[in-house]
C-alpha positions as CSV (number, residue, x, y, z in Angstrom):
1,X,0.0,0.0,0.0
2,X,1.1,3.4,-0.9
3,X,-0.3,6.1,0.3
4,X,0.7,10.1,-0.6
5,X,-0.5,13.6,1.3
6,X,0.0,16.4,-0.6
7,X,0.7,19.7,0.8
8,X,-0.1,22.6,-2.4
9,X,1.4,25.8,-2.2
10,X,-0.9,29.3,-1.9
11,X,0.3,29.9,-5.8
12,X,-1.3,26.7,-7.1
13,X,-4.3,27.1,-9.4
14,X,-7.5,26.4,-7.5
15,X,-8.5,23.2,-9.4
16,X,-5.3,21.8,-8.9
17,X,-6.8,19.0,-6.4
18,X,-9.6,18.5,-8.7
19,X,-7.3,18.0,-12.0
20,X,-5.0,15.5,-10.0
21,X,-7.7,13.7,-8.5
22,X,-9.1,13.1,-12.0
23,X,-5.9,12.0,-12.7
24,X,-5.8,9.5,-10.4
25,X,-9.5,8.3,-11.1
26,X,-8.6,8.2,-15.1
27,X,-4.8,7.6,-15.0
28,X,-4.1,6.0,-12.2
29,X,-6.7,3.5,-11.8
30,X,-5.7,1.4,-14.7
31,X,-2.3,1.2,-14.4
32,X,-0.7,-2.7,-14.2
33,X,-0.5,-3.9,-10.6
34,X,-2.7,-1.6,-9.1
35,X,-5.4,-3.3,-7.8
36,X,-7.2,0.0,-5.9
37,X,-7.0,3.7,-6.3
38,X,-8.3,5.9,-3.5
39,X,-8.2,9.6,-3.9
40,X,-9.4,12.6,-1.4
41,X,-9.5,16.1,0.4
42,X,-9.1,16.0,4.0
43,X,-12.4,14.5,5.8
44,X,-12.8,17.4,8.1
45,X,-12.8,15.3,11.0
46,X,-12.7,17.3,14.5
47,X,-10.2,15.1,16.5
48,X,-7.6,16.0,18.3
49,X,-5.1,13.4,16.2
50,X,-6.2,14.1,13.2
51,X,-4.1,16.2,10.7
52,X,-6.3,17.6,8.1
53,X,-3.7,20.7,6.8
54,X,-3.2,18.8,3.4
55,X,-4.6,19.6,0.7
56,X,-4.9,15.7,-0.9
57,X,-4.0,12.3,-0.5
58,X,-3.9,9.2,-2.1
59,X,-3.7,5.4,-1.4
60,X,-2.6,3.0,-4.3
61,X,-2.7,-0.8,-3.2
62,X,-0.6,-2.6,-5.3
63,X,-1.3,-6.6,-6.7
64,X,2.0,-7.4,-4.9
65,X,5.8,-5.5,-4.1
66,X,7.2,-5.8,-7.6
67,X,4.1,-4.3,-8.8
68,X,4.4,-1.6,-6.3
69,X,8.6,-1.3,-7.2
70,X,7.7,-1.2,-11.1
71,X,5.3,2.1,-10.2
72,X,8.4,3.6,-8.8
73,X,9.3,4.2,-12.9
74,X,6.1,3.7,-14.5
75,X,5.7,6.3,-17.1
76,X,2.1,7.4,-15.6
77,X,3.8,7.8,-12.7
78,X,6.4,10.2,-14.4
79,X,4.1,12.1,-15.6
80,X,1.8,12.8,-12.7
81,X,4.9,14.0,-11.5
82,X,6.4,16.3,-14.4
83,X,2.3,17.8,-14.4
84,X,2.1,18.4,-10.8
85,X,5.1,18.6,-8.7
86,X,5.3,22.3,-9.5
87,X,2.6,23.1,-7.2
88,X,3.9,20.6,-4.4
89,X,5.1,22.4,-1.0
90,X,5.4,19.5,0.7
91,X,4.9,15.6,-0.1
92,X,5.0,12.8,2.8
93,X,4.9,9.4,2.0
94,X,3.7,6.1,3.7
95,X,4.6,2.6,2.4
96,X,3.3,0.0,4.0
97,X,2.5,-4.2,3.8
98,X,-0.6,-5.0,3.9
């Protein structure tokens, strides 16, 4: 599982989280290997542990961990990142077995 929060900064356009969650829903999704593509604004949810200051996040799960290695280079992957990383200010990633 692999799962992204983006931080945008003030300068990004304001559909930027809705262009790269279609990108994700359209892109994304259909890429070998990945068996599920989530994509989302934070919940709102008022507790205490909760950080909602991002702006997006995603959570690919991945058919297996070559399949989540081979997304490392995949060239969707490239260019989500050559479209969007210009309006990253920060990006915090979580791998994880499931």
């Amino acid at each position: 599982m692999h799962a992204v929060v983006f931080w945008l900064k003030p300068s990004a356009p304001t559909d930027t989280v809705e262009v790269m969650s279609d990108f994700y829903r359209n892109r994304i999704s259909g890429v070998d290997g990945v068996e599920h593509a989530f994509v989302g604004p934070p919940a709102g949810t008022d507790r205490e542990v909760v950080d909602g200051s991002y702006r997006l996040m995603s959570v690919l799960v991945f058919s297996s961990e070559d399949a989540a290695a081979a997304w490392q280079s995949d060239p969707v992957h490239d260019e989500f990142r050559s479209r969007f990383e210009a309006h990253f200010e920060r990006v915090v990633v979580y791998d994880s077995i499931v």
